[in-house]
Each structure stands twice: as C-alpha cells, then as structure tokens.
C-alpha positions in Angstrom: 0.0 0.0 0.0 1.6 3.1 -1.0 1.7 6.2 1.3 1.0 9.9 0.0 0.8 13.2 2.0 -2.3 14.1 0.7 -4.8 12.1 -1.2 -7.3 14.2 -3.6 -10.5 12.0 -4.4 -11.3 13.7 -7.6 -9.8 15.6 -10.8 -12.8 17.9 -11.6 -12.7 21.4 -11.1 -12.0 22.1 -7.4 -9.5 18.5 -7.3 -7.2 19.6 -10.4 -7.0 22.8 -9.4 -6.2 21.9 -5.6 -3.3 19.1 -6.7 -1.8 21.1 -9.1 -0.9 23.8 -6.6 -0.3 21.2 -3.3 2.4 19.9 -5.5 3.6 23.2 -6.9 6.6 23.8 -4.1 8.3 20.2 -5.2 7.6 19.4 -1.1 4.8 17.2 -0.9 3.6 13.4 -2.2 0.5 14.2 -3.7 -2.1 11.2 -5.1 -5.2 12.1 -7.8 -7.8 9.5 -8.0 -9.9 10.4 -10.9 -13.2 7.9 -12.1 -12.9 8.5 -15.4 -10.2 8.0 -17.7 -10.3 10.9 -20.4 -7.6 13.7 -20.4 -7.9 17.3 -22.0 -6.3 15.9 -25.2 -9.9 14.0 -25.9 -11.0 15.9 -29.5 -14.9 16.6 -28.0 -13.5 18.3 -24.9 -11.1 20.7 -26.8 -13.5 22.0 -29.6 -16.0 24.3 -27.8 -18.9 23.0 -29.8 -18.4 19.4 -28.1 -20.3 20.2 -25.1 -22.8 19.4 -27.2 -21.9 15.3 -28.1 -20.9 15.4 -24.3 -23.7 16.4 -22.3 -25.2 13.0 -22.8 -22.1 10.7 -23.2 -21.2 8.3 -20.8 -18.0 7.7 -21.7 -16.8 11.4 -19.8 -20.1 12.1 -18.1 -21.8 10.2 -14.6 -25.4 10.5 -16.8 -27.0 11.3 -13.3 -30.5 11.7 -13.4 -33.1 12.9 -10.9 -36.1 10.9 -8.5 -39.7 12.1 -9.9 -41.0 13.9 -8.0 -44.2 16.8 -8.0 -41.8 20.1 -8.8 -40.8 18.0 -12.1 -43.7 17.0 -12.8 -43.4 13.3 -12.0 -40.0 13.3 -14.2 -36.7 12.2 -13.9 -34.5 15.2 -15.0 -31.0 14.8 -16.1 -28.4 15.7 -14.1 -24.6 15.2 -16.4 -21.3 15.6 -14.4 -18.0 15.6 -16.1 -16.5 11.5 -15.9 -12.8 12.9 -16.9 -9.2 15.1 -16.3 -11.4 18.5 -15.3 -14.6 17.1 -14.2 -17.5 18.9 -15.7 -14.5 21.7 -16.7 -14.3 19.4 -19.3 -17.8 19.2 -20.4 -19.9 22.4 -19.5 -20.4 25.4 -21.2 -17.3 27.3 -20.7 -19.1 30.2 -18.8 -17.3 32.4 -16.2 -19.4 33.7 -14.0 -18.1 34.4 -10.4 -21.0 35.2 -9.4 -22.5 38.8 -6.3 -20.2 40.1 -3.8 -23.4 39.5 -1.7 -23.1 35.8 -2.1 -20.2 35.0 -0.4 -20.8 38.0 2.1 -23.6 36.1 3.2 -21.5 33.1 3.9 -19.4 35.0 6.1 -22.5 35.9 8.1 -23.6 32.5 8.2 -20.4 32.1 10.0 -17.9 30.9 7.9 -15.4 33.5 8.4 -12.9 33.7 6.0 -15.1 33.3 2.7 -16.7 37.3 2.5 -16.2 38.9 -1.0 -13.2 40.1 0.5 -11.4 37.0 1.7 -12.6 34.9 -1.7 -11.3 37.9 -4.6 -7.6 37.7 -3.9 -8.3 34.0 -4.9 -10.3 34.8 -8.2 -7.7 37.2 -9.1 -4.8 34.7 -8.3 -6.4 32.3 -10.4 -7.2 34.4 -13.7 -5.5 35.9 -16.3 -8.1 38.3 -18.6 -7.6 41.1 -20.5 -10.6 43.4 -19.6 -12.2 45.0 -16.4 -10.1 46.7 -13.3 -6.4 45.5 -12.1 -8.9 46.0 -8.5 -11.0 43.1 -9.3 -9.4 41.1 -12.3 -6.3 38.7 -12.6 -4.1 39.0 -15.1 -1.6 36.4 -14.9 -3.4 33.4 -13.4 -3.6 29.4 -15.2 -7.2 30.4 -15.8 -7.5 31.9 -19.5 -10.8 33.8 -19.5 -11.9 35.8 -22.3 -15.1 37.9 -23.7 -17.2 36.2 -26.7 -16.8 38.2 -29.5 -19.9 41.1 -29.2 -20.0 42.1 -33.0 -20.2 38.8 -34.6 -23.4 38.6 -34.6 -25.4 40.7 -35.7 -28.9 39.5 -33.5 -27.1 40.0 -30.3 -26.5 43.6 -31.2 -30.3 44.1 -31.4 -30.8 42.3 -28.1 -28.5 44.9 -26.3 -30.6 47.6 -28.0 -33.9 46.0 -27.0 -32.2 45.4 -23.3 -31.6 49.2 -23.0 -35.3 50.3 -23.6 -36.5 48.1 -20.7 -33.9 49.5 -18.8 -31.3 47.0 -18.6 -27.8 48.8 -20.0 -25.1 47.0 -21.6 -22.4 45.5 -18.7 -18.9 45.6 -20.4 -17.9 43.1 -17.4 -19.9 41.0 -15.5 -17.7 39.8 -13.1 -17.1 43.3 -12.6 -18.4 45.7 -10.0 -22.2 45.0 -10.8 -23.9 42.4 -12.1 -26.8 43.8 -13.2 -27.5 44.9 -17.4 -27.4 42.7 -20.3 -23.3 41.7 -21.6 -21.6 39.0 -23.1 -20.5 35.7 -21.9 -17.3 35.7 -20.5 -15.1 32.1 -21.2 -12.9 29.8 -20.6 -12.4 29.4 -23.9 -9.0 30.8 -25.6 -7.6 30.6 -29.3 -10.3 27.9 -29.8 -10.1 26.0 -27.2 -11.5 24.5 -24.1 -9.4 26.0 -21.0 -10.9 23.1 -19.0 -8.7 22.6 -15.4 -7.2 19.8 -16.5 -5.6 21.9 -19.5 -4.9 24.7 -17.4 -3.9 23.3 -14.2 -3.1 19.4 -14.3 -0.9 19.3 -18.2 1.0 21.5 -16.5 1.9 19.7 -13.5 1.7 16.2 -15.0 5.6 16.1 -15.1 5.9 16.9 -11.5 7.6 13.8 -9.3 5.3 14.5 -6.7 2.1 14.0 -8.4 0.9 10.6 -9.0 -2.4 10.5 -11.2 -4.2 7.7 -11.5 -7.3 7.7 -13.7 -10.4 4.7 -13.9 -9.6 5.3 -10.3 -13.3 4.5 -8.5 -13.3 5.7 -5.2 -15.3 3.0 -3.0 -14.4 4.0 0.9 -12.6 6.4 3.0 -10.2 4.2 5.6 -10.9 5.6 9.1 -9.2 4.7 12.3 -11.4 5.5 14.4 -11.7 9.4 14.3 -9.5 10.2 11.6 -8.9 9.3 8.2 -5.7 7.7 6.9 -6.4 6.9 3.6 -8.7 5.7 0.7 -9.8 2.4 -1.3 -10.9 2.7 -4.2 -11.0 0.0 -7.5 -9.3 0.5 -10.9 -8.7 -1.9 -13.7 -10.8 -4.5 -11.7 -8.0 -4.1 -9.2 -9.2 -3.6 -5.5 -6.4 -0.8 -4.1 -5.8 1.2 -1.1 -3.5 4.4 -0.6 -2.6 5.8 2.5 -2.3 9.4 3.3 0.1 10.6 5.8 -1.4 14.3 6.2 -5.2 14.3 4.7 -7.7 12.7 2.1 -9.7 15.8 0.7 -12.8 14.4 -1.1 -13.3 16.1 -4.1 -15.9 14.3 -6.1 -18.6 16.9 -6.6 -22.0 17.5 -4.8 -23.5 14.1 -6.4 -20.3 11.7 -5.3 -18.9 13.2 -2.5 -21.9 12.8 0.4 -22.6 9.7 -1.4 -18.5 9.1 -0.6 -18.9 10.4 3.1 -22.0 7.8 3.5 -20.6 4.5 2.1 -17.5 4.9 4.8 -20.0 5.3 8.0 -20.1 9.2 8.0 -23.9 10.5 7.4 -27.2 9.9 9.4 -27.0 7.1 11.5 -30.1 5.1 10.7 -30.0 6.0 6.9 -26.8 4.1 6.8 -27.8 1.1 9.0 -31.2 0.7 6.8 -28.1 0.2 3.5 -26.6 -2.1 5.7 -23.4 0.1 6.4 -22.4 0.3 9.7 -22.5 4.3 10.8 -18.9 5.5 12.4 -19.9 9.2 13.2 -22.4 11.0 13.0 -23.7 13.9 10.5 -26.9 14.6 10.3 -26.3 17.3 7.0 -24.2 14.9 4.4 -26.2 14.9 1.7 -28.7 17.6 2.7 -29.3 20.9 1.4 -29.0 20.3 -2.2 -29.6 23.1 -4.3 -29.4 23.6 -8.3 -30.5 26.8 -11.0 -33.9 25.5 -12.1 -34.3 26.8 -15.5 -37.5 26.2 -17.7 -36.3 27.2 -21.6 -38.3 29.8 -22.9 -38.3 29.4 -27.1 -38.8 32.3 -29.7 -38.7 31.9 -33.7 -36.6 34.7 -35.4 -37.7 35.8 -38.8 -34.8 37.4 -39.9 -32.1 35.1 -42.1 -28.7 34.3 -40.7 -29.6 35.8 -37.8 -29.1 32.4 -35.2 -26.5 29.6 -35.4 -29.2 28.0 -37.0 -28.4 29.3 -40.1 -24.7 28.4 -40.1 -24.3 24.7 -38.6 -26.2 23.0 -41.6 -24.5 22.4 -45.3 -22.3 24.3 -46.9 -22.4 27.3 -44.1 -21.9 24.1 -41.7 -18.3 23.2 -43.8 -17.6 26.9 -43.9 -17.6 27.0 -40.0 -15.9 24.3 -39.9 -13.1 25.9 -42.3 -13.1 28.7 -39.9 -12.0 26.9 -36.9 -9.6 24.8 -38.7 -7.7 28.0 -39.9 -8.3 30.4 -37.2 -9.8 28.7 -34.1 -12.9 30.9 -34.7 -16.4 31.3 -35.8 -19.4 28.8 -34.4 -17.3 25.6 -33.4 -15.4 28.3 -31.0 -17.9 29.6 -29.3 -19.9 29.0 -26.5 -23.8 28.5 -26.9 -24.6 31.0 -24.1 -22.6 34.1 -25.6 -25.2 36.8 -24.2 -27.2 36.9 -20.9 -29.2 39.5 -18.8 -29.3 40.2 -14.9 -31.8 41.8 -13.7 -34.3 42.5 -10.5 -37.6 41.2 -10.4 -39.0 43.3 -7.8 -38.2 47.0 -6.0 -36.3 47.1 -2.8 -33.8 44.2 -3.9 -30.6 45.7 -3.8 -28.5 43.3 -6.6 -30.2 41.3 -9.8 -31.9 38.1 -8.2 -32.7 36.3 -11.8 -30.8 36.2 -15.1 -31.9 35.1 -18.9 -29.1 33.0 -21.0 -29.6 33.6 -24.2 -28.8 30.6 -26.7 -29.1 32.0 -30.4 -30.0 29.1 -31.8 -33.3 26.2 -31.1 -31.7 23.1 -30.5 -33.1 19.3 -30.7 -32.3 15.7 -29.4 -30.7 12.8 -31.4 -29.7 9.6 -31.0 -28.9 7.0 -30.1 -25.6 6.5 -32.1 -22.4 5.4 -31.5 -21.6 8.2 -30.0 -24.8 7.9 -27.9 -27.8 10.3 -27.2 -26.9 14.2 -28.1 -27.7 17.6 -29.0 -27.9 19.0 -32.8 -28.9 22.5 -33.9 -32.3 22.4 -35.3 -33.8 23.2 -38.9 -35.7 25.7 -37.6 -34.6 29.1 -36.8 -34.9 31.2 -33.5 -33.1 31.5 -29.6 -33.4 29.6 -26.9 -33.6 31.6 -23.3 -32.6 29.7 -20.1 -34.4 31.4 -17.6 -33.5 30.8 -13.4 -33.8 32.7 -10.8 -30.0 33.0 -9.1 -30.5 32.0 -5.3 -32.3 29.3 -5.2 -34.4 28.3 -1.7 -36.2 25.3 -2.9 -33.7 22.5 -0.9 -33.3 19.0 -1.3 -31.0 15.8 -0.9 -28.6 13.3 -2.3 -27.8 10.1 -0.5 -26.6 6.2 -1.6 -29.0 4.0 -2.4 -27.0 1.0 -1.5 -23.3 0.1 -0.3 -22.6 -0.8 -3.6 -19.8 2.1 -4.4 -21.1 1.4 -8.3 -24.8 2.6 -7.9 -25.6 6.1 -8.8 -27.5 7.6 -5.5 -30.8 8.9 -5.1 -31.0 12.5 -6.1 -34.1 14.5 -4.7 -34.4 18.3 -6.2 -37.4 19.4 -4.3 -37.7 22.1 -6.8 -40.9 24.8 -7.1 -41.0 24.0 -2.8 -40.3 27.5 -2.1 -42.4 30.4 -3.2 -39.5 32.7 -3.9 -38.4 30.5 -6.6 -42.1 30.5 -8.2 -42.5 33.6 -8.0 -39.1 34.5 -9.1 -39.6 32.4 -12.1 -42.7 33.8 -13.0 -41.6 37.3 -13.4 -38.2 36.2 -14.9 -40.6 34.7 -18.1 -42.5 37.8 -18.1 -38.9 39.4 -18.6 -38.0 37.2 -20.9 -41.2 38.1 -22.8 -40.7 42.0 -22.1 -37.3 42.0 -24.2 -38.8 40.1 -27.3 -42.1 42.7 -27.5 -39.5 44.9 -27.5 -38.0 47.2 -30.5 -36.0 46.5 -32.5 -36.1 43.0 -31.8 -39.7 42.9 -32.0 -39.5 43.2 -35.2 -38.0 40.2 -36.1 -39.1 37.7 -33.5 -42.0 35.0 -34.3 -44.4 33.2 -32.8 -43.8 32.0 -28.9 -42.8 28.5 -29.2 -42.2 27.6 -26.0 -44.6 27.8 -23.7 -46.4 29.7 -25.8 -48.3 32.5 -25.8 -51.6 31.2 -24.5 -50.3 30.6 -21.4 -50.4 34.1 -19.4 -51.6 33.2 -16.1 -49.3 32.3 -13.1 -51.0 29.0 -12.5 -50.2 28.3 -16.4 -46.9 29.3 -16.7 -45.9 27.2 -13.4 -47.8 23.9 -14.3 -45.5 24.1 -17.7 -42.1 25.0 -15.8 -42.9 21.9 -13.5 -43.5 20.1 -16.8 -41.0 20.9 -18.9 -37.6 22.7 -17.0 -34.5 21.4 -16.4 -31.7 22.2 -14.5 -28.4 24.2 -15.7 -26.3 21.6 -14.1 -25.6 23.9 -10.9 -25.7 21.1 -8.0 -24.4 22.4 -4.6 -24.7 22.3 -0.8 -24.7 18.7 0.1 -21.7 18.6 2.5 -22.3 22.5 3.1 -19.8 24.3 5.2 -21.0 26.0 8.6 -20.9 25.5 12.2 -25.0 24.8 12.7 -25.9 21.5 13.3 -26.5 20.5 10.0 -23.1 21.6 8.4 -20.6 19.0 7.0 -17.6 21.2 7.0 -16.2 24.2 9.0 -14.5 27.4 7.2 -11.4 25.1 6.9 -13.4 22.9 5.0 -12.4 20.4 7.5 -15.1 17.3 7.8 -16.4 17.9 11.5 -15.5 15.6 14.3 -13.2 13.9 11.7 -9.2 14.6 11.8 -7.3 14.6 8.5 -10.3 14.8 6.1 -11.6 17.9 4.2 -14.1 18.1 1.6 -13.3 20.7 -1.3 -16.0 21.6 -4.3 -19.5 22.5 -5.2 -20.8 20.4 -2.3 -19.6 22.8 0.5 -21.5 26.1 -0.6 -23.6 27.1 1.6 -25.8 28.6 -0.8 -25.8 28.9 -4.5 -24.2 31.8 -6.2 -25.4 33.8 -8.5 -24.4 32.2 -11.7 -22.9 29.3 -12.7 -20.5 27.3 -10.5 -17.1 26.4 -12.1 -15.2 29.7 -11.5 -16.8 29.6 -7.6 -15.4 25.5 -7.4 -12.2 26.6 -8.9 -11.7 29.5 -6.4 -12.5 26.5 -3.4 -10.1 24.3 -4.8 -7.6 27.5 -5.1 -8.4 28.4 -1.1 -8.4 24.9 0.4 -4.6 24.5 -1.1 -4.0 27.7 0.5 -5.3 26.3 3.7 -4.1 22.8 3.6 -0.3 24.8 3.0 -0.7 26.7 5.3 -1.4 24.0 8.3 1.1 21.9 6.6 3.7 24.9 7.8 2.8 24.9 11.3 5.4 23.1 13.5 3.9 19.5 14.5 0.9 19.7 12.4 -0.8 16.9 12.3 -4.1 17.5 10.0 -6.7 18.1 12.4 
C-alpha cells in the first residue's frame, strides 16, 4: 500500500486545481484518484462545440439523473457531471461567472469566516488571467485563461442589447465586474479555440511533476478511518481492489452528487439512513447529503424571422463546412464559441438591492438525437430562433442526495425538491415575463416570431408554473450537500475540515452554503484555489498533524 501526504478523491474542477498547486513547491507526495479515464487531449473536450456530443455521453459524463417527484412534474431530469481530467471543466459550457459580492458576504454571516467577498477575490484574481475590467478586481496572470465572446459577430445579439436598453437594462462591459446587473456578453474559458478546461490549465502543466501521482479509472469505494480520523482511501481501478494511505489528509473532491454519497458509504452520514443500507454508521452527521440546491431553469423558445440571424443558419450544409473551415484556420467562428454568448441580470422586484434572476440567451433552437455510437446528443435544429434559459439565481427550494445501496457502483438517489419554495415560483414567473418583455421589444420585435415555448396562450401564473414543472430542467448547478457551517447540519467548517473527523476535508461545489449567483465552475475553482491555500498553510505549522 503506498503512502501519500495528501490524497485528492477527484480531478474535476475544485480536485485539479487543488493538486496542481499542493504539488507546486516540489515538497509534498501528492495522489489524484480520478473515475474516469479521459484527459484534456480528448478531441470533443477541446472543440468548444463538443459540449454538445458530451452532455449526454457516458464515456466522460456520470449521466445522473433525478427521483420524480411533484416540482418535475413526476419526471426524472438529467443531471450530467464531467466522468474525466477536469470534471464537468471538461464538459460544460465554458461560462465564467463568479457570481455577487453578496453571495459570499452572506457566507461570512452564516459564520464561515474567511469566505466574504473580501477573503474569496484575492483568490479569483490569483487564479485568472483576462484582458478586460479593473487590475482592482481582475487577474491578469493566473492558469485560468478567461476571455469575452466576441460582441459584434453577430449581428442579433447587437439588437438584443438595443432592446435590453429600452427596458432599462444597459449594456455591462464586465460581468464579473463591480455590478452584475444589465445585459453583456458571456465571459469564457475558452482561448484561441479552445476549451481552457482545469485539466488543460492546471493538471498538463503539472503532469511532469515527481510528486504527483495520477491515477485515472480510479473509483473511489471507501474512505479508511481509524477510528476518528482518516488515513487513507480504497478505491478499484482496472478490476483491481487498491488502497493508498495518506500521511497528512484525504480531501474528497468528487462533486455534490459523489462526495456525500462518498462520506456515506465509509460510516459518516445519518445514523439510521446508513444502518437501513446495511453500512455500519462510524460518526455522525446529520447534513451529508442535505441541502442540495441547483439553477432550475425552464427554456423559454422564440422563432426569429430574420435570415442568418441564429446559429441556426450556419451549422447546416455548406455554411456548416464553412464554419468548420473557420475553426480549422483560425480557431474561430461557431465551433469556438460558447452557446450562451449573451445573458441579462436583472431585479424582479423594487427594494432588492442586486439582480436576483438572469436570462441566458442561446441564439440558436436546439433538438435531441440519438442514439448512435456516439450515444444520445444535441444537434442544432432546422428551424430558426433562440433559446432563453431562464432561473432565478438564489435558489431556496432544498433538497438531498444520498446512496442507495453500499454498492460504491450505484448512482444515489438525487431528490431536487424544486418549485417548494415560493420565492423560486414567483421568481420564475416574473423572470418569463422578462423574458417576454425583451422580445415585445423594438427593435427585436420586429423580427421575432411566434412563442414556441410555452407559448403565448399561457399568461396566467397558474399556467406558466404547471409548464415550468412540466417541462424545466436544470443548468447543471448542483451544490450544498456537504455544506460548510458551524449549525448542526453543516458538513464542513470554514477550513473545509469534515467535523469531528481529523485529516479529512471536503473541497467543491458540495460545501456552498448557498448557490451563487451564476454558474458554479469559476466559484469551485476559487475553493479548490483556497483549500490549497489552507491545507499549506497548516502543513507549515510546526507538528501539524491535520486536524
């Protein structure tokens, strides 16, 4: 059984960017278990476009997929995670969003001190490297390439701005900038062309380092405690049964759907949940796999009149080979691009102080395919118009994610509770409505068509949320499940340090408290970032012993 310092369950977002800088001083043994066995070299991961083959392939994606239940309608929703080098770095949409200053302020005054706006920007910033906004709030020299979707490439999204202004919503240059709120482009980690997943930007480089032992196909079946304090982790790969040993600390880094799942199949969870799987319960935590929260988004669908005015115009034919020409030369056009390149913030009622809902504006109506060898996907449709992902950003409908079984192999139960919570209903409603406002509006009015989705008939509240519980999905924002506090139901304290358990932290989306407002990969990076800061810095302290 080898021996490590530190043992990182996971190479998603938070896990690659964590080893890559615990092994950056040459000092300590550091061991990556990763599930799946893809690297940032795989073709569909690099090309921007891919998210769409990847969203629903199992060979780089966990395929989750939600329990029915009455705010879906009676539906199972899907629920993809990245299976790969980068985690779901490697498969999302490539959007940067950091997210309110509020978000993490709150945090702090939940008690987690340590994690206001304040304490969490230096890490951003150390993290980045853009070209645009302040030297007060950006990073310039960071792994992290982040850049601005072109603006004046398309000609429809100019309109949209135009339309955004008369409803009062100006154009943000930089929305991870001082405000959020107004309408402005997608900012990307996208550069040149290509997917700046973490595994690009954080583990290639460090690959070469002695002290970084990667092992990929790596499933992750147990933590191994001695009695209060974990010393290592077994885990199967290549129909091998292993077990590594860490010296210092395991940090669990498998994502809000794996990592209470993780805590529960070694004994750490609710007591009688785990004796009714037959595991036997070691310590006691009533919160692991509680307070899951996600972005649910219904998609609002409009058809544009105007030609070559969406990507539907360009991804079919001869325009299709052209785009592809395009990339092939010059790492630009369609195939570079993200499919959220413009997206609103905005208030949906006086006396809020910050935008509580957002529109993500997809230029394009897409359709399902499938199956195929490459499995179930995503094409462009024939038919032209945009697609709007609609959510509201802070989310209070709250629900769970536990094992089903002590099988480390079966997916657990994942229960969204969503519509529970009037805020997010009546968020929603007035988020469509807004949504609505900006099509009726000129000069976009002009050329939009008929409502597809959900269609004009539907105008009272009761209609509109009987269709969102039949028809939205989710925009694959999963948090809170080992969520960081000092209540009773917190899985983590600000050190990110599992409670009552020595030498065992818990770094990613799970830990949030909250959701922020946006989506979650730069927020997960930045935690992966600040737990290697942390884990350092304890390491440095004169007979440390990773409590």
């Amino acid at each position: 059984m080898a021996t490590f310092d530190y043992i990182v369950v996971g190479a998603g977002s938070s896990g690659a960017a964590l080893a890559s800088r615990l092994t950056e001083g040459g000092v300590h043994k550091v061991l990556l278990l990763e599930a799946g066995t893809r690297g940032s070299s795989y073709f569909w991961s690099r090309v921007p476009v891919g998210v769409s083959k990847m969203i629903d392939l199992p060979a780089v994606n966990w395929c989750f997929s939600s329990e029915p239940d009455e705010g879906s309608g009676g539906r199972r929703i899907e629920v993809p995670r990245g299976k790969m080098l980068g985690g779901s770095s490697s498969i999302n949409g490539m959007v940067y969003i950091r997210g309110q200053a509020q978000d993490y302020d709150h945090w702090a005054q939940l008690g987690n001190r340590g994690w206001s706006w304040q304490d969490v920007l230096p890490v951003f910033k150390r993290m980045e490297n853009y070209d645009g906004g302040s030297d007060e709030l950006r990073g310039r020299g960071g792994p992290l390439r982040v850049t601005d979707t072109p603006r004046h490439k398309i000609p429809l999204l100019e309109t949209m701005i135009e339309a955004a202004n008369r409803i009062g919503l100006p154009f943000n240059p930089d929305l991870n900038g001082a405000t959020q709120e107004g309408i402005g482009m997608s900012q990307v980690t996208i550069a040149k062309g290509r997917r700046q997943s973490t595994a690009y930007c954080y583990l290639d480089p460090a690959r070469s380092r002695p002290n970084l032992t990667v092992e990929t196909g790596a499933l992750a079946e147990s933590l191994v405690l001695d009695g209060k304090r974990c010393v290592g982790v077994r885990y199967s790969a290549n129909g091998r049964k292993c077990e590594a040993a860490a010296s210092r600390e395991v940090i669990v880094c498998s994502g809000s759907i794996n990592s209470p799942k993780l805590l529960e199949l070694s004994g750490i969870g609710q007591g009688d949940r785990l004796r009714s799987l037959g595991i036997t319960p070691v310590h006691e935590l009533k919160g692991v796999g509680e307070n899951l929260r996600d972005h649910y988004s219904p998609r609002v669908k409009f058809a544009i009149t105007a030609p070559n005015a969406t990507f539907n115009d360009n991804a079919r034919g001869w325009r299709l080979a052209r785009e592809a020409l395009k990339y092939a030369l010059w790492g630009e056009g369609f195939l570079a691009t993200t499919s959220v390149p413009i997206r609103m913030y905005f208030r949906t009622r006086p006396g809020l102080e910050t935008p509580d809902a957002t529109v993500s504006i997809l230029p394009f109506l897409y359709e399902r395919v499938g199956p195929s060898w490459l499995g179930m996907g995503r094409r462009i449709a024939k038919r032209r118009g945009i697609t709007m992902n609609i959510n509201v950003l802070r989310s209070e409908s709250i629900g769970s994610i536990h094992a089903r079984s002590a099988d480390p192999a079966e997916p657990p139960a994942i229960r969204f509770n969503f519509l529970s919570a009037k805020h997010d209903r009546d968020g929603l409603l007035a988020a469509i409505r807004k949504g609505r406002e900006l099509m009726a509006t000129s000069p976009l009015k002009e050329i939009t068509g008929e409502e597809i989705a959900p269609g004009a008939h539907l105008q009272t509240d009761d209609e509109l949320i009987e269709w969102v519980r039949n028809n939205a999905e989710t925009t694959y924002h999963p948090v809170g499940t080992c969520k960081m506090g000092n209540d009773p139901m917190a899985v983590v304290d600000p050190e990110l340090r599992v409670h009552g358990i020595a030498g065992l932290r818990v770094a990613d989306a799970s830990i949030m408290p909250t959701l922020t407002s946006g989506n979650t990969n730069a927020p997960c990076i930045m935690i992966g970032e600040k737990c290697a800061a942390m884990v350092l810095a304890a390491a440095s302290q004169p007979h440390n012993a990773a409590a």
